[in-house]
PDB file of N, CA, C and O in Angstrom:
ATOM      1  N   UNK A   1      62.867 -82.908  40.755  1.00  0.00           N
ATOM      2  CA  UNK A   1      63.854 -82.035  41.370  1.00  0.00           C
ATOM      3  C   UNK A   1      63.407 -81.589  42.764  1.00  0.00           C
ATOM      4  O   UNK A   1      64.247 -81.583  43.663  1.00  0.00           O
ATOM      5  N   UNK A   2      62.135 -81.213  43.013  1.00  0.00           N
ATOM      6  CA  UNK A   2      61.393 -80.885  44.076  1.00  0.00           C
ATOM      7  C   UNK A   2      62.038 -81.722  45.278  1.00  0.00           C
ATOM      8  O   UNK A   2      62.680 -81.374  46.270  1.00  0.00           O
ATOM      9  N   UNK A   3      61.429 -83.499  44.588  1.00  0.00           N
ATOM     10  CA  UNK A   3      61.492 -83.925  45.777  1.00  0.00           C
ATOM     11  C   UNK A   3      62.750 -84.896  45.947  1.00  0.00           C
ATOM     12  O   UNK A   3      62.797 -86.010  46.469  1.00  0.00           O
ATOM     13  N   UNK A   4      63.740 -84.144  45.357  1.00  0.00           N
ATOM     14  CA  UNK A   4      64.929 -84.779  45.591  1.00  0.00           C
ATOM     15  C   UNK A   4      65.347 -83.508  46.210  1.00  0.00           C
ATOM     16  O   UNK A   4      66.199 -83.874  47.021  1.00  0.00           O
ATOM     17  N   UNK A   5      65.235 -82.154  46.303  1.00  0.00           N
ATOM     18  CA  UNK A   5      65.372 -81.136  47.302  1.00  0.00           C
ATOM     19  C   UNK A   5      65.006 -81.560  49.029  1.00  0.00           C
ATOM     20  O   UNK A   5      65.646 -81.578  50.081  1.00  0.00           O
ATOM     21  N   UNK A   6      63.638 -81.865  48.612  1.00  0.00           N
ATOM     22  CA  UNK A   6      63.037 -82.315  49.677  1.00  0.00           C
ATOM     23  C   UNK A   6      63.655 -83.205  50.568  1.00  0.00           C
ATOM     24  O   UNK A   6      63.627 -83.137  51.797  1.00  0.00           O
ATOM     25  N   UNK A   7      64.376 -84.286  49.670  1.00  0.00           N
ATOM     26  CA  UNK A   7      65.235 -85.720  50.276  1.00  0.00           C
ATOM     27  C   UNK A   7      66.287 -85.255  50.838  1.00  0.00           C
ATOM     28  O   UNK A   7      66.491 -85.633  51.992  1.00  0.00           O
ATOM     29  N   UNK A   8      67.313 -84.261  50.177  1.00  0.00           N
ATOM     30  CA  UNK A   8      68.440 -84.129  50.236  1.00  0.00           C
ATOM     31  C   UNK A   8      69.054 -83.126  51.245  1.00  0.00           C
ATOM     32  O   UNK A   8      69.942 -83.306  52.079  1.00  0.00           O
ATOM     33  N   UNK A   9      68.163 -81.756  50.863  1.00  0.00           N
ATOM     34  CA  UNK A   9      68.089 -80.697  51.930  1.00  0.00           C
ATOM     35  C   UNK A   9      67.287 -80.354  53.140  1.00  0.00           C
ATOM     36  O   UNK A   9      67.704 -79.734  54.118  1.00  0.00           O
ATOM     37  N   UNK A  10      65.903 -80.902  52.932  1.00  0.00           N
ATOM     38  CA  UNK A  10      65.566 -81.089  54.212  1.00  0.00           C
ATOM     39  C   UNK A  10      65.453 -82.333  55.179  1.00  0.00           C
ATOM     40  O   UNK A  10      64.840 -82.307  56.246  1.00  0.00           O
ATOM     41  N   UNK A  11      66.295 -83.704  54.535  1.00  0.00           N
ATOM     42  CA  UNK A  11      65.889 -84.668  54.827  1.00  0.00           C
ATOM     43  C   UNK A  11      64.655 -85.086  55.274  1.00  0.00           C
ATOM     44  O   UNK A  11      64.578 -85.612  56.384  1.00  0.00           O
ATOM     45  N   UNK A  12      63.403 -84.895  54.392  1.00  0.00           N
ATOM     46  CA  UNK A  12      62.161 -85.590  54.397  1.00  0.00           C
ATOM     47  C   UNK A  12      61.597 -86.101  53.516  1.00  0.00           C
ATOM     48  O   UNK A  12      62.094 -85.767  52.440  1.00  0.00           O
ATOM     49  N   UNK A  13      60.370 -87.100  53.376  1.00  0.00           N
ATOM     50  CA  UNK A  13      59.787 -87.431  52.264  1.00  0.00           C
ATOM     51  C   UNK A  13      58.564 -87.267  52.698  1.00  0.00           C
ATOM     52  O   UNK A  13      58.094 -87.520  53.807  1.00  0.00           O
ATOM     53  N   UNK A  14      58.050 -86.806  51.712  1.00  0.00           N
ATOM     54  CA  UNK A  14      56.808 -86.286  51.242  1.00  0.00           C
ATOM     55  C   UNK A  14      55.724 -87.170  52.361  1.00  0.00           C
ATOM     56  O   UNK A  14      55.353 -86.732  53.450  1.00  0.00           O
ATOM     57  N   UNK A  15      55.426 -88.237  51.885  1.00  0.00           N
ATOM     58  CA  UNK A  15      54.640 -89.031  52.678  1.00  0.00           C
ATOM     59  C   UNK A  15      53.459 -89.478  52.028  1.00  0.00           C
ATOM     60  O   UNK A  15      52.896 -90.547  52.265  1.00  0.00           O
ATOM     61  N   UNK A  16      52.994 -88.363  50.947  1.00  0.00           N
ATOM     62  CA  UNK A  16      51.404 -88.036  50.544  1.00  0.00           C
ATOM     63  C   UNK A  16      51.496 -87.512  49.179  1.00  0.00           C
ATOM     64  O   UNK A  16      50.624 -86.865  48.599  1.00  0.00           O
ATOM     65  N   UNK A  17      52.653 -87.864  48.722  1.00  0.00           N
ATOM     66  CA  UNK A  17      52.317 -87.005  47.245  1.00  0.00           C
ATOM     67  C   UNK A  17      51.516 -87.585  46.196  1.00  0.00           C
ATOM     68  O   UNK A  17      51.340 -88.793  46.040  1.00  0.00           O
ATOM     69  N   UNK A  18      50.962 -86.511  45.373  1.00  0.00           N
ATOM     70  CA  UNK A  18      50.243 -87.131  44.667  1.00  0.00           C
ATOM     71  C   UNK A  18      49.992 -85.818  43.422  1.00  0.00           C
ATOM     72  O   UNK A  18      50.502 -84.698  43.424  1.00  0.00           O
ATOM     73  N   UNK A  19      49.391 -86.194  42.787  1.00  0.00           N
ATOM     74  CA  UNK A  19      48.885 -84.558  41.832  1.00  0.00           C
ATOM     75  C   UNK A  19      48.200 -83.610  42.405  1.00  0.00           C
ATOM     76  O   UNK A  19      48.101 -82.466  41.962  1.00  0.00           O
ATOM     77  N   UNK A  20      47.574 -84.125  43.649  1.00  0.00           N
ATOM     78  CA  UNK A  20      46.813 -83.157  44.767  1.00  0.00           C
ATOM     79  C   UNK A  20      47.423 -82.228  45.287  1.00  0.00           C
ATOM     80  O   UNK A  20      46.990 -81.134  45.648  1.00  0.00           O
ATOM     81  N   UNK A  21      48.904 -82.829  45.361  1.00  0.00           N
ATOM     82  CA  UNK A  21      49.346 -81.982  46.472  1.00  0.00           C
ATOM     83  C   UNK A  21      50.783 -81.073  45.241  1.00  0.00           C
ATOM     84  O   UNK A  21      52.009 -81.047  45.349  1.00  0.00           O
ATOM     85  N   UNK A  22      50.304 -80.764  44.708  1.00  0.00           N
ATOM     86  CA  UNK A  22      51.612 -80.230  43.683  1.00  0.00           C
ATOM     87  C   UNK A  22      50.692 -79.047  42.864  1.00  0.00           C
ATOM     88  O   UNK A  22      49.636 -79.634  42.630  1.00  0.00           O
ATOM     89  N   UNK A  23      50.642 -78.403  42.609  1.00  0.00           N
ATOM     90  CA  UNK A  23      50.640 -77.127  41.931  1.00  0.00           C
ATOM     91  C   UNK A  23      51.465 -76.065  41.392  1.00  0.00           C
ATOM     92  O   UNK A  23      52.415 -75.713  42.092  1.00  0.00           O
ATOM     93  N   UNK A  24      51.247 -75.376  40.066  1.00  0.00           N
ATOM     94  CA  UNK A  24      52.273 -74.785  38.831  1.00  0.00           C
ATOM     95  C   UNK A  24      52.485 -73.369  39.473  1.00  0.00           C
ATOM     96  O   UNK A  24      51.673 -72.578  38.992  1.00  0.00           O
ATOM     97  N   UNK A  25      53.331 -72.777  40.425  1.00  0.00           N
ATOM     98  CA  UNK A  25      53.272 -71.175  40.268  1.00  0.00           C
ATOM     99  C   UNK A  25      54.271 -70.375  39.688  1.00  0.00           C
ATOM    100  O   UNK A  25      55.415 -70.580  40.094  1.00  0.00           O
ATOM    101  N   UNK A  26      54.072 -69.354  38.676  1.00  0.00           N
ATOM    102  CA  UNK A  26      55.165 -69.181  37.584  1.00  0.00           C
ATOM    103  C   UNK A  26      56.132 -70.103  37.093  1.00  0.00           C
ATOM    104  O   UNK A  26      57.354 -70.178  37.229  1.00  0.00           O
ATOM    105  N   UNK A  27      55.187 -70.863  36.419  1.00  0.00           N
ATOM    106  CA  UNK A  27      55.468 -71.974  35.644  1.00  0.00           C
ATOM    107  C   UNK A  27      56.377 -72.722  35.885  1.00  0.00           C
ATOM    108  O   UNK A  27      57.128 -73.137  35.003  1.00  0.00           O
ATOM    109  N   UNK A  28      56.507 -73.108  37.419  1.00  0.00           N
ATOM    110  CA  UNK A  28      57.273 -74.176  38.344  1.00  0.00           C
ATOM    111  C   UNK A  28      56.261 -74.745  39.247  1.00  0.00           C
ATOM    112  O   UNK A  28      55.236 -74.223  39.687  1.00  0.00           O
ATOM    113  N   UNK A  29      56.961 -76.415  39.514  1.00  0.00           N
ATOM    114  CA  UNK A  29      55.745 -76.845  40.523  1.00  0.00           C
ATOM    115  C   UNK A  29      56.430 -76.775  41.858  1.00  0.00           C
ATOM    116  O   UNK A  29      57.607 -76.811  42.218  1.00  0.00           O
ATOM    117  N   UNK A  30      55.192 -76.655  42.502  1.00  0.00           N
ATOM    118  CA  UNK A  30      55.369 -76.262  44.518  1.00  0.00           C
ATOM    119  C   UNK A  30      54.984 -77.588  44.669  1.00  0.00           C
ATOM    120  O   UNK A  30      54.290 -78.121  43.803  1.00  0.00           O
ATOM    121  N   UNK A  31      55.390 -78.258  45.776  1.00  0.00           N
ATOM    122  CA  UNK A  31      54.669 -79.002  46.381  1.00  0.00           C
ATOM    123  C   UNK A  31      54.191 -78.860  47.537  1.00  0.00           C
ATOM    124  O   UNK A  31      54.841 -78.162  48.314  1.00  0.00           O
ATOM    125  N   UNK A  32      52.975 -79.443  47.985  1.00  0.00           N
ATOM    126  CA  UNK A  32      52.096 -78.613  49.666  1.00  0.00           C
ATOM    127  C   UNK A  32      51.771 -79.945  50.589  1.00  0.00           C
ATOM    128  O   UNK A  32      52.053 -81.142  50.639  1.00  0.00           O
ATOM    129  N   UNK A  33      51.120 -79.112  51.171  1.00  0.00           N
ATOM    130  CA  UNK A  33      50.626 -80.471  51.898  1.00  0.00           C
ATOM    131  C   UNK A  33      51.229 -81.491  52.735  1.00  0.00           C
ATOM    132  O   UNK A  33      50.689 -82.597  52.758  1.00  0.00           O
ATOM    133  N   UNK A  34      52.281 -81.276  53.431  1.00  0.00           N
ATOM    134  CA  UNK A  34      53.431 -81.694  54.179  1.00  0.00           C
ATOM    135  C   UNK A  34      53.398 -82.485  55.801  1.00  0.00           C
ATOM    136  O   UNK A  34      54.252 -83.118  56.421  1.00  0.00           O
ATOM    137  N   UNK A  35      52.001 -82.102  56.103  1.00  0.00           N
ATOM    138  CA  UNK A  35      51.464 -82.643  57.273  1.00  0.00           C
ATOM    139  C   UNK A  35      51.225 -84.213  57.466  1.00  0.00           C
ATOM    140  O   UNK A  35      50.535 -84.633  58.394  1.00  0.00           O
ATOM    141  N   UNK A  36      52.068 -85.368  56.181  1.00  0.00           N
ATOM    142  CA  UNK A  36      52.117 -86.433  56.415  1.00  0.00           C
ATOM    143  C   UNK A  36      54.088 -86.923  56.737  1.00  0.00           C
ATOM    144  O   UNK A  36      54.554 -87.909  57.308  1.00  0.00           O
ATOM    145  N   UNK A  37      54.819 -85.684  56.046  1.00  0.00           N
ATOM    146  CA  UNK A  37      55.946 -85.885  56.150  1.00  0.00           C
ATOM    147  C   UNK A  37      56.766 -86.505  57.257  1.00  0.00           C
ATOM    148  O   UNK A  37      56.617 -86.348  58.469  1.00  0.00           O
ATOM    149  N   UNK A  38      57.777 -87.334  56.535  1.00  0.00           N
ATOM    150  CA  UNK A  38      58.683 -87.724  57.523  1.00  0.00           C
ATOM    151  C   UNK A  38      60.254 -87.817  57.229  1.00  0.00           C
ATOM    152  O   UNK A  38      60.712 -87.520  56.126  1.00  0.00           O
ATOM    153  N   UNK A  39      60.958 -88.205  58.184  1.00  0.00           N
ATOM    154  CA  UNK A  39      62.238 -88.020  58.128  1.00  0.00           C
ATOM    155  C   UNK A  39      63.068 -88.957  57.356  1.00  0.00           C
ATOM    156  O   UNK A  39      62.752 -90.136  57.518  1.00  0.00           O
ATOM    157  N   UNK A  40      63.743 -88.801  56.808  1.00  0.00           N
ATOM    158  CA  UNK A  40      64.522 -89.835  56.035  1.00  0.00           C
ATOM    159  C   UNK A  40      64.692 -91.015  56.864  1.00  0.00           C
ATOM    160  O   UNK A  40      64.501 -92.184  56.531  1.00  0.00           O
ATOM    161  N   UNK A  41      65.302 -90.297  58.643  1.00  0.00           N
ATOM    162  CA  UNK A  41      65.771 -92.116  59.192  1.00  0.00           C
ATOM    163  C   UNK A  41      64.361 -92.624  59.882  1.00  0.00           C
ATOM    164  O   UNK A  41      64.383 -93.434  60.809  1.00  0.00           O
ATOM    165  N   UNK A  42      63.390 -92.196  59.463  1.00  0.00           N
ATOM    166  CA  UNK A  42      62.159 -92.778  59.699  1.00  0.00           C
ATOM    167  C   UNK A  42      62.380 -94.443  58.881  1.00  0.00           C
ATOM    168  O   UNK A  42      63.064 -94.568  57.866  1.00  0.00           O
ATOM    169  N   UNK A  43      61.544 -95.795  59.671  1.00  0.00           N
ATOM    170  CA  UNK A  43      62.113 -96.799  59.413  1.00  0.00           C
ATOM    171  C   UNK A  43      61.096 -97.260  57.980  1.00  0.00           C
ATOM    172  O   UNK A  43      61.108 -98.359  57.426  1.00  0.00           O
ATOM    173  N   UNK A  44      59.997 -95.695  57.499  1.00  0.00           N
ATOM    174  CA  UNK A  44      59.395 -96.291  56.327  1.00  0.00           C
ATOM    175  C   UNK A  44      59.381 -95.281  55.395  1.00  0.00           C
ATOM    176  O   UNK A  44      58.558 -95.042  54.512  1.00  0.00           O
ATOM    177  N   UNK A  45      60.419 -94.708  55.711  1.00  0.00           N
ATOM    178  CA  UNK A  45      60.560 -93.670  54.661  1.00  0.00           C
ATOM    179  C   UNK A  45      60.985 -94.364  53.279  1.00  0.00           C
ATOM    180  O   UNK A  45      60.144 -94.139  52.409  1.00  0.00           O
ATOM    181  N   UNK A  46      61.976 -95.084  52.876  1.00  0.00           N
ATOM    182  CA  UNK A  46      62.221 -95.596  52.102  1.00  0.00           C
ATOM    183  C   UNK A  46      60.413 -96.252  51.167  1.00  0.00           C
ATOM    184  O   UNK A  46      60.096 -96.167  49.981  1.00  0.00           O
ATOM    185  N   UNK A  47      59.798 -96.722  52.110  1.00  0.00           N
ATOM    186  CA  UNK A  47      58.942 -97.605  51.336  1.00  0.00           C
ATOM    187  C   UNK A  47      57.733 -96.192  51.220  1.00  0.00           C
ATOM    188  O   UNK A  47      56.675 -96.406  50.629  1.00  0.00           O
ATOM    189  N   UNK A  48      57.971 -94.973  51.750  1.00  0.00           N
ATOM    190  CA  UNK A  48      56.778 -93.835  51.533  1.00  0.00           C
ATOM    191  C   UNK A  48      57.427 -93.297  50.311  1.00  0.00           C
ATOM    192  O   UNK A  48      56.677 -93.016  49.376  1.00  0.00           O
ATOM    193  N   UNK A  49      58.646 -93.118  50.178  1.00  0.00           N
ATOM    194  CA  UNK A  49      59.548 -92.168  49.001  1.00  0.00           C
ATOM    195  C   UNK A  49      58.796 -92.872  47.788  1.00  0.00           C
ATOM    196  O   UNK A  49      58.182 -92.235  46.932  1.00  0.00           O
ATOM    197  N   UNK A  50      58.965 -94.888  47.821  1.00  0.00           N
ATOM    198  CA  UNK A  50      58.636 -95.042  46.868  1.00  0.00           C
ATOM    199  C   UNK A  50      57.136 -95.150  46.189  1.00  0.00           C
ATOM    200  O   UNK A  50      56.900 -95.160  44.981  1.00  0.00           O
ATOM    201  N   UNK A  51      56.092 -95.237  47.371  1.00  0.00           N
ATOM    202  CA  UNK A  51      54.899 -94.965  47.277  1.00  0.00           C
ATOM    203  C   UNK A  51      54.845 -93.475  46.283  1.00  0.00           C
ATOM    204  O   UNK A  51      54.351 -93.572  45.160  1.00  0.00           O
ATOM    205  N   UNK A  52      55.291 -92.336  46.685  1.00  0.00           N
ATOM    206  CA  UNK A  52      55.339 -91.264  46.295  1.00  0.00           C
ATOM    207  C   UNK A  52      55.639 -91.118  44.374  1.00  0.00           C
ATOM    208  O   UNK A  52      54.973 -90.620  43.466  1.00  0.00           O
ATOM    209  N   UNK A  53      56.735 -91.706  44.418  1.00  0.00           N
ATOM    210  CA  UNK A  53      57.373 -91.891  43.160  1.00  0.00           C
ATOM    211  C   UNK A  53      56.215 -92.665  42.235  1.00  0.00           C
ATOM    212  O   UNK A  53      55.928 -92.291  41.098  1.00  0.00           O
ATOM    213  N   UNK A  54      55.577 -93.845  42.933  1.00  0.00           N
ATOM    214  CA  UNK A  54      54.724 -94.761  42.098  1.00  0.00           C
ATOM    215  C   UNK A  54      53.109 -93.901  41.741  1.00  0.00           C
ATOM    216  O   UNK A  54      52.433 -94.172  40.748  1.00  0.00           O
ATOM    217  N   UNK A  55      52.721 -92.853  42.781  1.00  0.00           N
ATOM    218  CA  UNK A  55      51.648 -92.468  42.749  1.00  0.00           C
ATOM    219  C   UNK A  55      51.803 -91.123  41.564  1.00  0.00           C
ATOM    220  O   UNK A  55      50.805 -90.726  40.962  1.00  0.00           O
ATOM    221  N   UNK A  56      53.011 -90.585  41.368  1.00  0.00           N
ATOM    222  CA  UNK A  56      53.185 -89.403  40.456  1.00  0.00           C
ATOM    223  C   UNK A  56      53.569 -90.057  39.651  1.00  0.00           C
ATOM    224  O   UNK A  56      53.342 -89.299  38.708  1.00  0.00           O
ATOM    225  N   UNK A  57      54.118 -91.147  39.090  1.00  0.00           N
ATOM    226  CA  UNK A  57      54.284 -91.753  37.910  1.00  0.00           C
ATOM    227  C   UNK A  57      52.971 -92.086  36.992  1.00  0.00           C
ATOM    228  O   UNK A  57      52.756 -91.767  35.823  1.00  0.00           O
ATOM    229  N   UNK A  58      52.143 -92.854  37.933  1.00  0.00           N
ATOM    230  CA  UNK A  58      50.962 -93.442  37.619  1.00  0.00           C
ATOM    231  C   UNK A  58      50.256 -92.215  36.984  1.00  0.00           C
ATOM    232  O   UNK A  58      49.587 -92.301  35.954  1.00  0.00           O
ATOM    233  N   UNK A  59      50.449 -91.100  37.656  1.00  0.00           N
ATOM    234  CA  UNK A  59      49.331 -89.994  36.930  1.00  0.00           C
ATOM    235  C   UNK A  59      49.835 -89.533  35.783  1.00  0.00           C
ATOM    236  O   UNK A  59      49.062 -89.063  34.949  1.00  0.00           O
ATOM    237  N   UNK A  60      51.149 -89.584  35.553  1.00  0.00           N
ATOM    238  CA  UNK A  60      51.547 -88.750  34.203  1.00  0.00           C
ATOM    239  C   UNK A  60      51.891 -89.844  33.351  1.00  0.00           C
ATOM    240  O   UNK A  60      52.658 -89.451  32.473  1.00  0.00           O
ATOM    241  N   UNK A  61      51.613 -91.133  33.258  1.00  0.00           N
ATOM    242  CA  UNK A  61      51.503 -92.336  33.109  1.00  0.00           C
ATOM    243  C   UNK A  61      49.870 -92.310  31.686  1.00  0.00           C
ATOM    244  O   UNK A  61      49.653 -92.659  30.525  1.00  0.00           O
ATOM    245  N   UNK A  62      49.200 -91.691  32.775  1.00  0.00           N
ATOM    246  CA  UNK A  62      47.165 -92.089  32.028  1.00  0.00           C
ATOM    247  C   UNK A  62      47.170 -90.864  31.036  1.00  0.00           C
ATOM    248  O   UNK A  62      46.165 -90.596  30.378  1.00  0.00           O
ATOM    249  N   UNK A  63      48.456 -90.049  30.938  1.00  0.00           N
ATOM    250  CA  UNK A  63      48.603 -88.652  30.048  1.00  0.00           C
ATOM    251  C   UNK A  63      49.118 -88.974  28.983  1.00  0.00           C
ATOM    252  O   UNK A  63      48.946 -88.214  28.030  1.00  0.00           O
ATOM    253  N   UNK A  64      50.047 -90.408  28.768  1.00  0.00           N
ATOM    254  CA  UNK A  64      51.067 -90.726  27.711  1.00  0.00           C
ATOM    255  C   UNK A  64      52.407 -89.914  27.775  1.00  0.00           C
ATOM    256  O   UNK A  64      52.973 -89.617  26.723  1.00  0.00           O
ATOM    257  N   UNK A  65      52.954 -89.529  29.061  1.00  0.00           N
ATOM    258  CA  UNK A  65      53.913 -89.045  29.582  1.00  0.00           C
ATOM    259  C   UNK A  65      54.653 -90.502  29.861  1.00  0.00           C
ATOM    260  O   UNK A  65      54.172 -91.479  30.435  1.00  0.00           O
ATOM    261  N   UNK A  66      56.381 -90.299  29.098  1.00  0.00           N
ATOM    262  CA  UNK A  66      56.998 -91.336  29.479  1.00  0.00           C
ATOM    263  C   UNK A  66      57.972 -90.883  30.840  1.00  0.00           C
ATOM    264  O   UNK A  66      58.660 -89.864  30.788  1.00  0.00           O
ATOM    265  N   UNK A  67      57.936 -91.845  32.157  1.00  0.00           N
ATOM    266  CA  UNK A  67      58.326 -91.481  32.844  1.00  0.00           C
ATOM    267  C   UNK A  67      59.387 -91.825  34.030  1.00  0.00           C
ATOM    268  O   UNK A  67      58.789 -92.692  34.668  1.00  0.00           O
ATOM    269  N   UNK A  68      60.133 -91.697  34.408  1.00  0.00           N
ATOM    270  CA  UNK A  68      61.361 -92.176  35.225  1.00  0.00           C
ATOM    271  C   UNK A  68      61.197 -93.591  35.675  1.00  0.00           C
ATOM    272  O   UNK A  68      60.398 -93.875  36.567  1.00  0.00           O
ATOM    273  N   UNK A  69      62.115 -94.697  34.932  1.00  0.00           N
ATOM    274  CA  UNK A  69      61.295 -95.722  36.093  1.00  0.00           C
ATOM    275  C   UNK A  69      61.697 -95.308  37.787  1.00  0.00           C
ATOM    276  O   UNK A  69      62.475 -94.411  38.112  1.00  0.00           O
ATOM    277  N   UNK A  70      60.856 -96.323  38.833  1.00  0.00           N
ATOM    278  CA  UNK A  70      60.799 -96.289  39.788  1.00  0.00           C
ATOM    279  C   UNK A  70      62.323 -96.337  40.559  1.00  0.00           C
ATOM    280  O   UNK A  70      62.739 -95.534  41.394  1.00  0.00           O
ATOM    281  N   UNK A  71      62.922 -97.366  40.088  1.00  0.00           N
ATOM    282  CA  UNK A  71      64.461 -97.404  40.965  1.00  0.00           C
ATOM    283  C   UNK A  71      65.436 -96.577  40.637  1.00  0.00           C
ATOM    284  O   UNK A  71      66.441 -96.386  41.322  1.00  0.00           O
ATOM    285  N   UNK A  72      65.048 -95.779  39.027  1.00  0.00           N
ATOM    286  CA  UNK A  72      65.671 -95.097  38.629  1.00  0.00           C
ATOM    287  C   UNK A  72      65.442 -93.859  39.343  1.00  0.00           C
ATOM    288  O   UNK A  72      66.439 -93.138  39.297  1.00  0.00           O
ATOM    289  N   UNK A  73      64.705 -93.482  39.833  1.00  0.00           N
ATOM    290  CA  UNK A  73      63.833 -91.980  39.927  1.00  0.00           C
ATOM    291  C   UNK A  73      64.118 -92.350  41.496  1.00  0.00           C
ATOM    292  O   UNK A  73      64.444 -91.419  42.233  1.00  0.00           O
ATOM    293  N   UNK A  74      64.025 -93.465  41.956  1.00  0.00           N
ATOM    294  CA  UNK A  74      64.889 -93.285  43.432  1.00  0.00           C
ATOM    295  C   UNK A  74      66.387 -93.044  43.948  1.00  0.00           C
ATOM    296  O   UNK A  74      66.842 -92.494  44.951  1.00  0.00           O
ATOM    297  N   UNK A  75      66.946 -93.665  42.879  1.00  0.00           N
ATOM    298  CA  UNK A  75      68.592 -93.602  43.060  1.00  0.00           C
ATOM    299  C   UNK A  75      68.952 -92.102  42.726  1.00  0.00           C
ATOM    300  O   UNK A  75      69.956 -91.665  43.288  1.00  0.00           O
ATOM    301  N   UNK A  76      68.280 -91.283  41.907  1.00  0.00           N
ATOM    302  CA  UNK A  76      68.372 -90.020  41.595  1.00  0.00           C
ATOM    303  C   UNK A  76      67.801 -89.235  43.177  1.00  0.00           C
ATOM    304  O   UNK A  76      68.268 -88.350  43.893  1.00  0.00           O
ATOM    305  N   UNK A  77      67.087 -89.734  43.206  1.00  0.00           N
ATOM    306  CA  UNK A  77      66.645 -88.607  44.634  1.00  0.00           C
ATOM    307  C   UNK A  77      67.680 -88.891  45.783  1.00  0.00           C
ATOM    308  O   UNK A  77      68.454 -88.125  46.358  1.00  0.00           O
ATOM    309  N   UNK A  78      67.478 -90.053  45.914  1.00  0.00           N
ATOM    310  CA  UNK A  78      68.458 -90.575  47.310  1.00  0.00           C
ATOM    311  C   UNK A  78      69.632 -90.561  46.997  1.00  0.00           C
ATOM    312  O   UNK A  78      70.332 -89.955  47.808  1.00  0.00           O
ATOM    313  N   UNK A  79      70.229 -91.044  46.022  1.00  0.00           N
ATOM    314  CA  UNK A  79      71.760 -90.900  45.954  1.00  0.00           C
ATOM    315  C   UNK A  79      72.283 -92.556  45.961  1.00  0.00           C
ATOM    316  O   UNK A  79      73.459 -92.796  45.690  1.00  0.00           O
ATOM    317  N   UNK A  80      71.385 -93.599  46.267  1.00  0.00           N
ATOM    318  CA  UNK A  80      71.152 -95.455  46.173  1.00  0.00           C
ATOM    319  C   UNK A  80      70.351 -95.726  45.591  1.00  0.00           C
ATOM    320  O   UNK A  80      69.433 -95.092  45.069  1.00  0.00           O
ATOM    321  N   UNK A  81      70.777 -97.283  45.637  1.00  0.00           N
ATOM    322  CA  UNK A  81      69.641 -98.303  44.946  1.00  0.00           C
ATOM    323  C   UNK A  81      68.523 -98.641  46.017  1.00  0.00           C
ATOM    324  O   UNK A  81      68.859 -98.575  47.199  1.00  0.00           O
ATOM    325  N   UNK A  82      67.408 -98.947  45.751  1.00  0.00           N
ATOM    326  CA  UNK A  82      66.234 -99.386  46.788  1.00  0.00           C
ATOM    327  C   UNK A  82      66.872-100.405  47.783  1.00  0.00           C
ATOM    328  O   UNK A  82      67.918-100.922  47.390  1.00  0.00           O
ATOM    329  N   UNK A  83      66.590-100.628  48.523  1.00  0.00           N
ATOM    330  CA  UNK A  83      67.093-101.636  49.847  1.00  0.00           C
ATOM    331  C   UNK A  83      65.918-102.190  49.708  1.00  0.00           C
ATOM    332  O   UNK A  83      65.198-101.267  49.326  1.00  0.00           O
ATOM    333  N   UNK A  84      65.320-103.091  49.784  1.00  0.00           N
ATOM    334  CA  UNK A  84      64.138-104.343  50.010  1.00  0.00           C
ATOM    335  C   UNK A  84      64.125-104.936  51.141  1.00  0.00           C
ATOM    336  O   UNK A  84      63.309-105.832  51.359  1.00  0.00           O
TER     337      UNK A  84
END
């Protein structure tokens, strides 16, 4: 939800996410660390969104957390299918 906020309302993507950069405060997660961010019509945003998506999957992945696939969990943030 975060970072489909992130996509939608501020038009940016993360750039750097990871479990590093996410932390629980009153039992919601923040995300920080924003100093890699970029703009949606950035020409690699698309391929950072999905970096992002693959690197927070992977971690809740090694937990036995079942989790969004990738094109799925993009079309939800962005509002499309991946472009290649």
């Amino acid at each position: 939800l975060n970072v489909k906020r992130l996509y939608r309302d501020a038009e940016l993507v993360h750039g750097d996410l990871s479990e590093y950069n996410i932390m629980v405060f009153r039992g919601r997660p923040v995300l920080l660390d924003f100093s890699q961010a970029v703009s949606i019509k950035h020409p690699n945003a698309s391929q950072f969104l999905i970096r992002d998506i693959e690197n927070i999957n992977r971690y809740f992945e090694r937990f036995g957390v079942n989790v969004i696939d990738v094109e799925e969990a993009y079309r939800v943030i962005t509002g499309g299918a991946i472009i290649r």
